[in-house]
C-alpha positions, 0 to 999 in steps of 0.5 A, a space after each residue: 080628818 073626820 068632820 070638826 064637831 068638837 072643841 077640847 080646851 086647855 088652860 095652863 098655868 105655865 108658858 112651858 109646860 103649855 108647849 109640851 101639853 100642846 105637843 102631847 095633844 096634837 100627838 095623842 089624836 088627829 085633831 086641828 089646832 085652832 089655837 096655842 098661846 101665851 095669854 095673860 098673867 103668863 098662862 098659856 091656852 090651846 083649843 083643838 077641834 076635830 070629832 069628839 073622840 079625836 079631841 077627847 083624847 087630845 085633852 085627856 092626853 093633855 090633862 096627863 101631861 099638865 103636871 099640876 099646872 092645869 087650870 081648866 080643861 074642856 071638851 064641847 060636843 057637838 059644836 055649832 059651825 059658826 063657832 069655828 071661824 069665829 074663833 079664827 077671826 074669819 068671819 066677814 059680815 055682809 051688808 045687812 047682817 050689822 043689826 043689834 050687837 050682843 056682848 057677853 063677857 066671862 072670867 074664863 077665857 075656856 067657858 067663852 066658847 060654851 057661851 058662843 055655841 049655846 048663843 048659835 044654837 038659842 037664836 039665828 045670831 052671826 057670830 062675829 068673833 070669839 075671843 079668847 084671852 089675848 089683852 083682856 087678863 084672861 077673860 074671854 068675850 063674844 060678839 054677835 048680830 042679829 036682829 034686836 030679839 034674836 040677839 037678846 035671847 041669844 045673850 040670855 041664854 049664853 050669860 044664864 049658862 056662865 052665870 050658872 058657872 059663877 064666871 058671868 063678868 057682863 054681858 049687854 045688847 045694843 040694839 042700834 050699835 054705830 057702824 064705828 063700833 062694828 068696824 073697833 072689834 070685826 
């Protein structure tokens, strides 16, 4: 498979109509599925990666197949790598990486990865996880650590781009965040 440089984005409105969208992505393209599941109030979300032309058939194939239940679809180019196991859950922070902690909290569990890649590329932040809908009625949220500037401007940049899309529900830094509030959410 080619290099993983993209993110195409799915969001559905029905649980089965989500499985045969998922089914209709992964056989459109060569892609990698990162994520497929119910999330909150019944909708249903798959995220695949994979290079931009793989996965911008995989959405288009999907966006077909939606049958009128879509709710938001996205492909993202030219993804930074740290978004990746972010995503996964597979990041592990290293003694010395736990500085400030940046939050940023959307309405779309779909623009939550936007706002991560365009946190990587603003600052030299770590990426702690990004979280896409599960438990938090469908919202998406990323955390990330850096020193107390690197962090703010990686904030800044990652809300400014939600609250240009109208979905910015908080977002805020901590510039000396607990080490219980680290061990809550990584």
């Amino acid at each position: 498979m080619a290099e993983l440089d993209a993110i195409g984005i799915i969001e559905l409105s029905s649980i089965a109509i989500g499985f045969k969208v998922q089914d209709a992505m992964l056989k459109a393209a060569r892609v990698e599925l990162l994520v497929a599941r119910t999330i909150c109030s019944g909708k249903y979300l798959i995220a695949v990666s994979g290079d931009v032309a793989s996965v911008t058939a995989a959405v288009d194939s999907a966006v077909q197949e939606a049958e009128g239940f879509l709710i938001e679809s996205r492909v993202i180019s030219r993804v930074h790598p740290s978004v990746f196991p972010a995503i996964g859950g597979n990041v592990e922070m290293k003694t010395g990486q736990d500085g400030a902690l940046g939050i940023v909290e959307t309405f779309s569990a779909t623009s939550i990865i936007d706002c991560a890649d365009a946190a990587a590329k603003a600052a030299k932040v770590l990426l702690l996880r990004v979280h896409l809908a599960m438990a938090v009625g469908g919202k998406g949220f990323v955390l990330m650590t850096g020193d107390i500037a690197s962090v703010r401007a990686a904030v800044e940049s990652s809300s400014k781009l939600a609250a240009a899309e109208g979905i910015l529900v908080a977002s805020s830094v901590i510039p000396r965040p607990s080490a219980e509030l680290f061990r809550e959410w990584i």
